[in-house]
Structure formats: structure tokens, C-alpha cells
N, CA and C atoms as an extended XYZ file, in Angstrom:
405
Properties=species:S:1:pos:R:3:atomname:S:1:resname:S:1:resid:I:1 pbc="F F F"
N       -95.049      154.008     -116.643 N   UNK     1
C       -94.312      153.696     -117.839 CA  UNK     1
C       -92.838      153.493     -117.476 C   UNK     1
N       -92.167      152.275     -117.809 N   UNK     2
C       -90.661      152.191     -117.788 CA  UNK     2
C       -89.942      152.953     -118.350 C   UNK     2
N       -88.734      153.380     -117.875 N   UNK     3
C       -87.795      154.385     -118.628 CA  UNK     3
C       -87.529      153.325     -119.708 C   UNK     3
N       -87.416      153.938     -120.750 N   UNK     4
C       -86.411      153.516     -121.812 CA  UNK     4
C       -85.479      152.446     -122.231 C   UNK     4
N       -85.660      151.124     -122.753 N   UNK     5
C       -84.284      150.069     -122.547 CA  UNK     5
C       -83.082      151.104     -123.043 C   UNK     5
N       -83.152      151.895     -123.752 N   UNK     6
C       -81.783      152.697     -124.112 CA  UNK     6
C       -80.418      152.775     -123.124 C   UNK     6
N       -81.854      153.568     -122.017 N   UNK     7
C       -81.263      154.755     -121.153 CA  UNK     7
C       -80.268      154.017     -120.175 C   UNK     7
N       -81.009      152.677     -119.697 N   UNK     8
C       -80.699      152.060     -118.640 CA  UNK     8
C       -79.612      151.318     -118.829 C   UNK     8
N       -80.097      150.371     -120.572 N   UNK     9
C       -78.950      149.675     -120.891 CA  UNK     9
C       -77.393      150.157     -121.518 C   UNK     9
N       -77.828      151.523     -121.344 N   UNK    10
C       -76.085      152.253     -121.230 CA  UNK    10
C       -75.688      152.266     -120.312 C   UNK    10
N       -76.324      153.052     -119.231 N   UNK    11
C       -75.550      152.870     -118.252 CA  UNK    11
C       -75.384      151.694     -117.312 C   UNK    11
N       -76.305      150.389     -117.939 N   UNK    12
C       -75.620      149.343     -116.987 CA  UNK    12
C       -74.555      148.662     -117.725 C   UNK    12
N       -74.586      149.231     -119.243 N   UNK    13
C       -73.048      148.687     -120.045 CA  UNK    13
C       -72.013      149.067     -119.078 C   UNK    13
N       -71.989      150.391     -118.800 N   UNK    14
C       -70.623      150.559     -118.114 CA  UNK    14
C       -70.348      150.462     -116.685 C   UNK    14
N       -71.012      149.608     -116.120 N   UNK    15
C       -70.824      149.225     -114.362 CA  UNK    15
C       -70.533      147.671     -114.700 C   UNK    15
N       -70.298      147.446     -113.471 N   UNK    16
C       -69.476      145.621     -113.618 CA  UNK    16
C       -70.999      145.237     -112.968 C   UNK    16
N       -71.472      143.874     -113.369 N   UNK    17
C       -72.381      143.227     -113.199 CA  UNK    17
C       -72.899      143.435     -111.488 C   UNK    17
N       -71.615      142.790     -110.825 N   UNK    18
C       -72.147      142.788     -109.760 CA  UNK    18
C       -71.797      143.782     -109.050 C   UNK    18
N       -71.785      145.086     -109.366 N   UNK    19
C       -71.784      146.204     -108.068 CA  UNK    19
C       -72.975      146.429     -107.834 C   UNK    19
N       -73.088      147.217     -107.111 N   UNK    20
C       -74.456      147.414     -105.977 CA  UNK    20
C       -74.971      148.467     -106.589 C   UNK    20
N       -74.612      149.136     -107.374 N   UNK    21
C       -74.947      150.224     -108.067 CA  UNK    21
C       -76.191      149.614     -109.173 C   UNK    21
N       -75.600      148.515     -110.316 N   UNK    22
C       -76.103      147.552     -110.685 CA  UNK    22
C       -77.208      147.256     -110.170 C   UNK    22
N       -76.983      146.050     -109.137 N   UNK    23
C       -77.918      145.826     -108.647 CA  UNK    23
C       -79.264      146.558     -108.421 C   UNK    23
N       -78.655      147.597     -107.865 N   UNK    24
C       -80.049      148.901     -107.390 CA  UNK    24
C       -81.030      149.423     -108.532 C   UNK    24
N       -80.181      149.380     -109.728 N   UNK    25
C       -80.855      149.986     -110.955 CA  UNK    25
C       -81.617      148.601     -111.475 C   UNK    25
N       -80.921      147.894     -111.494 N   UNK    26
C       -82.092      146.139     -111.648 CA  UNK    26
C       -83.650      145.948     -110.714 C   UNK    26
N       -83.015      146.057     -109.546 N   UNK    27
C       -84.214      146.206     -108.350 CA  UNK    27
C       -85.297      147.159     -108.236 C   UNK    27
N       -85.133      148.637     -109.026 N   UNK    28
C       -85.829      149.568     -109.367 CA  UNK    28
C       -86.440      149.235     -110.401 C   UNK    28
N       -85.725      148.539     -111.393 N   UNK    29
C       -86.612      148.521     -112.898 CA  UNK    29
C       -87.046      147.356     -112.698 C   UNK    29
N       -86.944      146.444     -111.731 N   UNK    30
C       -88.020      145.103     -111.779 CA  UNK    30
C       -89.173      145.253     -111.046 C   UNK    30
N       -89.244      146.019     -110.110 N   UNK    31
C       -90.367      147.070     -109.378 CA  UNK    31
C       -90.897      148.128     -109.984 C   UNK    31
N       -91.046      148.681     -111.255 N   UNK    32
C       -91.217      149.838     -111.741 CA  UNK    32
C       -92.905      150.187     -111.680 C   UNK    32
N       -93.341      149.406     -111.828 N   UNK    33
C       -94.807      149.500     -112.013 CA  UNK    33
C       -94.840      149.956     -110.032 C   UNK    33
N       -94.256      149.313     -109.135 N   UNK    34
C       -95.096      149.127     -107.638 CA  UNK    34
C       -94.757      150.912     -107.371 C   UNK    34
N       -92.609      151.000     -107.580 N   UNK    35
C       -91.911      152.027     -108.065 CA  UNK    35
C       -93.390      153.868     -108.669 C   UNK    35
N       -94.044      153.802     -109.280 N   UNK    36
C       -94.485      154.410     -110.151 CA  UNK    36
C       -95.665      154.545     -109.377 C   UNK    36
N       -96.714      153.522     -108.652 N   UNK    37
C       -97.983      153.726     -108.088 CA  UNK    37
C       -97.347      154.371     -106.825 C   UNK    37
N       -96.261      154.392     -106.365 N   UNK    38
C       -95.900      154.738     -104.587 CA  UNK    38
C       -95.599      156.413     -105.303 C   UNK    38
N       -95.038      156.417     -106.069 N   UNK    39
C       -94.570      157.839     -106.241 CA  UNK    39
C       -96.025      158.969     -106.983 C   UNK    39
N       -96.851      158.595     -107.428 N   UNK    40
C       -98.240      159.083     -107.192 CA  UNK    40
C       -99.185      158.935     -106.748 C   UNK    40
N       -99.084      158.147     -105.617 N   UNK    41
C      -100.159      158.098     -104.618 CA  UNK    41
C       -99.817      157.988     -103.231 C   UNK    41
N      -100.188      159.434     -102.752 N   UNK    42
C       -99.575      159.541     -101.308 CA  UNK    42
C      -100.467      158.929     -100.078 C   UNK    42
N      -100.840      158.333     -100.290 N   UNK    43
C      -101.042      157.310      -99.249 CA  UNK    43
C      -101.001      155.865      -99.795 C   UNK    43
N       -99.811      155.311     -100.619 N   UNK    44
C       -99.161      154.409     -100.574 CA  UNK    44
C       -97.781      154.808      -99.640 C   UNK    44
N       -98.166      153.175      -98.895 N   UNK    45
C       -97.193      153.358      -97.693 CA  UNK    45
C       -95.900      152.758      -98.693 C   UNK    45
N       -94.563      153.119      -98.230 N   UNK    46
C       -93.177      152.166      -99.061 CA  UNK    46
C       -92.381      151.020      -98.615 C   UNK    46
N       -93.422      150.554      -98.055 N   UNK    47
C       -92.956      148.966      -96.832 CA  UNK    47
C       -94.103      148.807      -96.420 C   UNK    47
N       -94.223      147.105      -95.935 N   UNK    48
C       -95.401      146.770      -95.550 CA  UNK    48
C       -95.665      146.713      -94.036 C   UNK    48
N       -94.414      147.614      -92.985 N   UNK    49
C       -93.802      147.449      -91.664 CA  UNK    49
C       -95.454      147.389      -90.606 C   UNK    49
N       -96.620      147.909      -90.974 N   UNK    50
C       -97.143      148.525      -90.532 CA  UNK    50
C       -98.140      146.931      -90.334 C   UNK    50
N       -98.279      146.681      -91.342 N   UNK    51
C       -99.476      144.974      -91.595 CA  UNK    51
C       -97.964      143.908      -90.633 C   UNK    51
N       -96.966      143.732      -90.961 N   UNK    52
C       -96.083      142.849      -90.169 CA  UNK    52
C       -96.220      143.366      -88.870 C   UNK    52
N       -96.089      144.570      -88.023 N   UNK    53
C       -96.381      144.591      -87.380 CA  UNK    53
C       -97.476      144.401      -86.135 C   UNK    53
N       -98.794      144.627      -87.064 N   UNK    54
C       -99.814      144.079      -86.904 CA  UNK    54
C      -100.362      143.115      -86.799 C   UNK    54
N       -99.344      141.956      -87.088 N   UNK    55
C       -99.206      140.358      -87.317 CA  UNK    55
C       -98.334      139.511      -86.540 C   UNK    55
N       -97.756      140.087      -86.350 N   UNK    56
C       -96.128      140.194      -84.846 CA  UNK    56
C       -97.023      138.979      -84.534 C   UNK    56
N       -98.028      139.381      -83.210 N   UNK    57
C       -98.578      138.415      -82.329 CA  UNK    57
C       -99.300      136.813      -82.843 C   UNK    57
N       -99.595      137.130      -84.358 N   UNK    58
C       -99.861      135.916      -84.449 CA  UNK    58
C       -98.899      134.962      -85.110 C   UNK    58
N       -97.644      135.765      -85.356 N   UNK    59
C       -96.877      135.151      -85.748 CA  UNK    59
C       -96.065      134.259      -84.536 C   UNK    59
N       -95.863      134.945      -83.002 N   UNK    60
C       -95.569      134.516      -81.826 CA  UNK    60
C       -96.323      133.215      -81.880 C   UNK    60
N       -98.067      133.563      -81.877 N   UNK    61
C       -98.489      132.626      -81.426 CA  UNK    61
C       -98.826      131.463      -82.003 C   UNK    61
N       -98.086      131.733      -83.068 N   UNK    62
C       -97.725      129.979      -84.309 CA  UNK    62
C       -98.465      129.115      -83.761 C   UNK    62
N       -97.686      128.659      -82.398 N   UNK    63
C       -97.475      127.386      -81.809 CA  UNK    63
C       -98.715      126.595      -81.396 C   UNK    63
N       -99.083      127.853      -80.751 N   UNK    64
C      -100.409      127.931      -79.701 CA  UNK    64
C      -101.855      127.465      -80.338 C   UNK    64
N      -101.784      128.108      -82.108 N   UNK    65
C      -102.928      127.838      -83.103 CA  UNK    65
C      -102.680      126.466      -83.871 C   UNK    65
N      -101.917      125.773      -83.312 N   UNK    66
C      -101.292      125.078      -84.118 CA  UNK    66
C      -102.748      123.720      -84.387 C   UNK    66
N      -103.121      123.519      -83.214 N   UNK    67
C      -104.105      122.339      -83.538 CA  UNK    67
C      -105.264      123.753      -82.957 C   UNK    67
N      -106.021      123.872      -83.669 N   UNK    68
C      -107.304      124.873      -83.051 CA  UNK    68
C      -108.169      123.830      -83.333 C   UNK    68
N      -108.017      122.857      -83.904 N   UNK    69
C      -109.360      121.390      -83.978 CA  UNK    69
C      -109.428      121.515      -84.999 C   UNK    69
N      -109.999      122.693      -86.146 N   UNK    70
C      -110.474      122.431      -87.208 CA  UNK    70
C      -110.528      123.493      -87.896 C   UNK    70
N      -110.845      123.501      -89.105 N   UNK    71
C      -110.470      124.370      -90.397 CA  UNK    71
C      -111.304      125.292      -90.020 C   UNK    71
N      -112.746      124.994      -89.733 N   UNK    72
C      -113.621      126.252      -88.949 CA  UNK    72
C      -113.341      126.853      -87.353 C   UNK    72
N      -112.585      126.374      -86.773 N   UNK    73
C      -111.980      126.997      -85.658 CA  UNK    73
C      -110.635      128.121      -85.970 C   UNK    73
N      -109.719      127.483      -87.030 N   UNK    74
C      -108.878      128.579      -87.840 CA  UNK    74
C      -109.408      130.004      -88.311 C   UNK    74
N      -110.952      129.749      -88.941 N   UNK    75
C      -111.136      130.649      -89.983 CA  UNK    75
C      -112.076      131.857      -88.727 C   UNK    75
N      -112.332      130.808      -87.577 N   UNK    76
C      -112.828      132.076      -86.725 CA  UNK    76
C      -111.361      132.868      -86.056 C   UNK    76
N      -110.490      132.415      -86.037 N   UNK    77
C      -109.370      132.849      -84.691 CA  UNK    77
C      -108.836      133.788      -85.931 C   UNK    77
N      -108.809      133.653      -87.426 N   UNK    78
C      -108.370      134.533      -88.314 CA  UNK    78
C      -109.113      135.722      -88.405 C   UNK    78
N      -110.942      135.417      -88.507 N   UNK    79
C      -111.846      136.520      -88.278 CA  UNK    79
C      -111.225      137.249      -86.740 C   UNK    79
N      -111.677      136.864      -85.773 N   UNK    80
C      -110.716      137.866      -84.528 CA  UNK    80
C      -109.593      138.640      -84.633 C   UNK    80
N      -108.701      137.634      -85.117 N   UNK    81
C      -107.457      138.703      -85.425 CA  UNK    81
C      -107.389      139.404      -86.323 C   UNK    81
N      -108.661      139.528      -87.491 N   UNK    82
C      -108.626      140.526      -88.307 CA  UNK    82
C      -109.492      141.883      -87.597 C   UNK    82
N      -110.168      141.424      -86.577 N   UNK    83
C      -111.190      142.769      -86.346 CA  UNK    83
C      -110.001      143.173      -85.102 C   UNK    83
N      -109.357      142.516      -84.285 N   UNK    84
C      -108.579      143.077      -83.266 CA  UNK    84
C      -107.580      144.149      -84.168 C   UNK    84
N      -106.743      143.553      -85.201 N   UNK    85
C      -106.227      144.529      -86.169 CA  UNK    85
C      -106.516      145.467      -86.478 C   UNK    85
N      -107.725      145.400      -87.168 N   UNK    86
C      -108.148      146.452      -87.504 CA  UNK    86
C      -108.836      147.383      -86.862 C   UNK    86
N      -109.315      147.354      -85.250 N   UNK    87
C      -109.309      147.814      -84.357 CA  UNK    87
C      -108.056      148.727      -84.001 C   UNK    87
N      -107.372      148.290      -83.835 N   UNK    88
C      -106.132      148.586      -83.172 CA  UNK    88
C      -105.801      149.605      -84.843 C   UNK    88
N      -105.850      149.184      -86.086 N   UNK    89
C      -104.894      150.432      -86.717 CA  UNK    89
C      -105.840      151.365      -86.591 C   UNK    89
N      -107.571      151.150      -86.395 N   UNK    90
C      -108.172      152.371      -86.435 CA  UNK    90
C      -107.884      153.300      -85.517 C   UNK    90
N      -107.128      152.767      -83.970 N   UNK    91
C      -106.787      153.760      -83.273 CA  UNK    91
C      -107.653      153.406      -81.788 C   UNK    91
N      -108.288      152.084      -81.850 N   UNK    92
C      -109.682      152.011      -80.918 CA  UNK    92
C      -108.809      150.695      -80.329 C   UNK    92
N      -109.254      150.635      -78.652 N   UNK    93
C      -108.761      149.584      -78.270 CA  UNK    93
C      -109.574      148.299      -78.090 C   UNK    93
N      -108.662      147.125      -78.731 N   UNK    94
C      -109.518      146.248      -79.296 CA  UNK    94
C      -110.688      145.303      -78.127 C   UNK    94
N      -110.290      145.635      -77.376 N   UNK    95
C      -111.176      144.579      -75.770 CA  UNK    95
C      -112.496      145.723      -76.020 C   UNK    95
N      -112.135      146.946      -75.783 N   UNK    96
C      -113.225      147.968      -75.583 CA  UNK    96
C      -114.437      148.017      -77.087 C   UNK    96
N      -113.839      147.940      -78.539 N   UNK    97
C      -114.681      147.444      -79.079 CA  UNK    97
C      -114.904      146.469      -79.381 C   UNK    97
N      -114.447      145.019      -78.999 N   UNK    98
C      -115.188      143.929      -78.609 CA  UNK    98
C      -115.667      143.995      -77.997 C   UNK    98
N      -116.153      144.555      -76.919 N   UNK    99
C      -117.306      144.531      -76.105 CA  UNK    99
C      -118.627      145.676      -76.285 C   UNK    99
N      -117.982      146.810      -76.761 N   UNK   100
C      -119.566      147.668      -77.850 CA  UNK   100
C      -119.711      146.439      -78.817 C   UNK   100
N      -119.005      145.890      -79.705 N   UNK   101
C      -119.717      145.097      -80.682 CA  UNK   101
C      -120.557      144.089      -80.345 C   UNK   101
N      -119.934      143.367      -79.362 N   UNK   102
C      -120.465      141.544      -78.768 CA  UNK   102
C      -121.866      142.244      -78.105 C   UNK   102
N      -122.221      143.410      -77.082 N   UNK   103
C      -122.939      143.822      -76.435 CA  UNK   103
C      -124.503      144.225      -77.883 C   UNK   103
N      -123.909      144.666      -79.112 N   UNK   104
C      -124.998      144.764      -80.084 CA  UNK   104
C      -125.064      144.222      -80.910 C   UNK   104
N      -124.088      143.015      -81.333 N   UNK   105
C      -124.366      142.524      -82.467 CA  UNK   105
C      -125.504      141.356      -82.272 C   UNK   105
N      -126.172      140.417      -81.001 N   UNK   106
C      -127.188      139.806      -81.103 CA  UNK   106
C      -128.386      140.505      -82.159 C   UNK   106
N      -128.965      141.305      -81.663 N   UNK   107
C      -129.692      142.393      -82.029 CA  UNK   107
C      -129.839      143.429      -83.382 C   UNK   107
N      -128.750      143.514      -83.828 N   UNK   108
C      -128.375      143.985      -85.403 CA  UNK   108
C      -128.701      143.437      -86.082 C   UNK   108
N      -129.293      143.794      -87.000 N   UNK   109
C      -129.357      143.101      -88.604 CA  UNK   109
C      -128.488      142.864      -89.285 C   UNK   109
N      -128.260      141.386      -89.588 N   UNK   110
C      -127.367      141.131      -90.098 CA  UNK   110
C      -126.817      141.645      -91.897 C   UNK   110
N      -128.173      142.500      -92.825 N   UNK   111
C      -127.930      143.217      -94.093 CA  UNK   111
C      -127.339      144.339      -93.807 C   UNK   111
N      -126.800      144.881      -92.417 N   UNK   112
C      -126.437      146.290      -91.600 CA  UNK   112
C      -125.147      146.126      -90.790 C   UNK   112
N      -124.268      144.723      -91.161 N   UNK   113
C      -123.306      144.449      -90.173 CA  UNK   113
C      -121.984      145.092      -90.318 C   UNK   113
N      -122.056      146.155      -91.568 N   UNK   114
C      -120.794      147.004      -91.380 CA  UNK   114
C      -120.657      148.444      -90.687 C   UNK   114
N      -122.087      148.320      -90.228 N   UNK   115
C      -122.011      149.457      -89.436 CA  UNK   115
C      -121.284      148.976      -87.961 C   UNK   115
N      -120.837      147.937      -87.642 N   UNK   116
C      -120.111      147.268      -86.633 CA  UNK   116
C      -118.844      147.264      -86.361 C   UNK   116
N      -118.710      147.658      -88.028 N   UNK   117
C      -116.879      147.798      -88.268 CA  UNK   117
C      -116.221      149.240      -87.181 C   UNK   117
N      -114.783      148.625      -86.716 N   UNK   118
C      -114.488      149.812      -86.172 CA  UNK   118
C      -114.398      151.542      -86.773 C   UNK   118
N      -114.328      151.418      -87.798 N   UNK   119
C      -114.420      152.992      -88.659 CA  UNK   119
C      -115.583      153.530      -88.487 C   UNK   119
N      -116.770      152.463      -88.189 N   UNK   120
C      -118.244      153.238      -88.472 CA  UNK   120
C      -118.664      153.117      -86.636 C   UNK   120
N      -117.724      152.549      -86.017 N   UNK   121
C      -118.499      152.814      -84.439 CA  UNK   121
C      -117.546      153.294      -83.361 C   UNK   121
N      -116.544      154.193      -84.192 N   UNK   122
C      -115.363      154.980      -83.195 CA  UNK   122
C      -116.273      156.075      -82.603 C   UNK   122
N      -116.637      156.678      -83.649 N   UNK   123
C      -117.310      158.146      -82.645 CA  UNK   123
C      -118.669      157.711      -81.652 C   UNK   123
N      -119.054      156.523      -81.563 N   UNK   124
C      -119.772      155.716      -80.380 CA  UNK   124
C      -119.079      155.631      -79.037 C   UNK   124
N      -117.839      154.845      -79.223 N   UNK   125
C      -117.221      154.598      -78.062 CA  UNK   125
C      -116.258      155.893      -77.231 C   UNK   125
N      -115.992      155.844      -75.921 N   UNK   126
C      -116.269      156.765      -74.987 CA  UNK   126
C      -114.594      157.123      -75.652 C   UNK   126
N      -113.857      158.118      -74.993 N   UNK   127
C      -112.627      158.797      -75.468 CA  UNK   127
C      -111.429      157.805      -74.942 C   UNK   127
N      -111.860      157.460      -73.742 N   UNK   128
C      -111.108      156.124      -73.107 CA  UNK   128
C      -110.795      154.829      -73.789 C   UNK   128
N      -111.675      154.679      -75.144 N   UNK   129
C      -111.414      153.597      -75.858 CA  UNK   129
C      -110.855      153.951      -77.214 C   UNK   129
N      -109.994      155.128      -77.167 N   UNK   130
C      -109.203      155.599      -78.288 CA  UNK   130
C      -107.916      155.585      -77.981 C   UNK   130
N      -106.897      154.666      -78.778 N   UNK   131
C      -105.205      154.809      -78.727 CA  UNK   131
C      -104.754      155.151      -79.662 C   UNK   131
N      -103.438      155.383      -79.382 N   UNK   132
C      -102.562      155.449      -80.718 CA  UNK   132
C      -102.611      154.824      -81.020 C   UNK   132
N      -103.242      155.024      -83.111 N   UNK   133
C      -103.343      153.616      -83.978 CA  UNK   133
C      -101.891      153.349      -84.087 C   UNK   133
N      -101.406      151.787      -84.695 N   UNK   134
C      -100.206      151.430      -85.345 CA  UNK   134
C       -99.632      151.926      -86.409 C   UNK   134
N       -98.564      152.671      -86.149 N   UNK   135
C       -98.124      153.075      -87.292 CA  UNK   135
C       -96.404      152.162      -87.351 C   UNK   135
């Protein structure tokens, strides 16, 4: 719930438009709703540093994806870099479960393919294929 137009619009009567003070109380109440879900739910992160970071490399490698041939060559190199990601924030290193996965997924059923995901096949792989996730 937003505070009050009262409350706010007094005290931004008496600041000059453009101080930073201003500003800050504008920037809070135009965020209030995002403002309000971060402050009761503690595992909302308060920046997105963690997904940009996680994206760093494909942002480097712009250049490199630039012609991949085709719209279905994109949407696989996007699938990869989403499981290497998400590899990597689970804490698992991503070569090591690409290769438990590639080694069983012929063979898997494909109505069973989230048991493939890194969350459901960490306690599989050996202790050697555990890092510090990204934080």
C-alpha cells in the first residue's frame, strides 16, 4: 500500500524540485509496489547484480553470436547458456554437469527431463563438481 498523497505531498511542498532529496522520495514512491515486495520477502534480492553477472559472458560474446545461421541455432546457444547459468548459480560446475547430463540424457525419458536440471542432480555429482555458486 502507498503512503498517503498527504504525507508525501507536504513534504515535497517544502523541498525545491530538483534536490536530491526530492528526487529520492519520487524514486521510492514510483517503485513502491517493487519497494514493499523487497521489504517482505527475504529472499528478494535489491538489484539484479547477480542475473547481470551471470550474463557478463554473453554479453562479451555479442559479436561472436552475431550470425549463429539461424533463429534455431540462437534459441539453442540461449538454451546452453541458460543451463550453464543455472549450473553455475546452483553452485555445480557447468562442463562437469554437462557431461553427467549429455552422458544420460540419450536414455531418459523425455516426461522425466527435470530430473536433469542441476537442483535435482547436484547430490549425484562427485564433491569435485561443486563451486562457489554466483553471488
Amino acid at each position: 500500500m502507498r503512503p498517503s498523497n498527504d504525507a508525501y505531498e507536504a513534504t515535497l511542498a517544502t523541498l525545491s524540485a530538483k534536490s536530491d532529496t526530492t528526487k529520492a522520495i519520487q524514486y521510492a514512491l514510483n517503485r513502491w509496489p517493487a519497494l514493499i515486495y523487497y521489504c517482505g520477502d527475504g529472499r528478494a534480492e535489491i538489484d539484479n547484480l547477480i542475473a547481470e553477472r551471470a550474463l557478463r559472458g554473453v554479453a562479451l560474446g555479442g559479436r561472436n553470436y552475431l550470425f549463429v545461421g539461424a533463429d534455431s541455432g540462437g534459441e539453442r546457444a540461449a538454451a546452453m547458456y541458460s543451463l550453464i547459468g543455472t549450473a553455475r548459480l546452483n553452485g555445480l560446475d557447468p562442463e562437469a554437469y554437462l557431461a553427467y547430463v549429455l552422458e544420460r540424457v540419450a536414455d531418459h525419458p523425455i516426461n522425466r527431463i527435470d530430473e536433469l536440471l542441476p537442483w535435482s542432480v547436484a547430490s549425484s555429482l562427485p564433491s569435485t563438481a561443486h563451486v562457489e555458486p554466483i553471488r
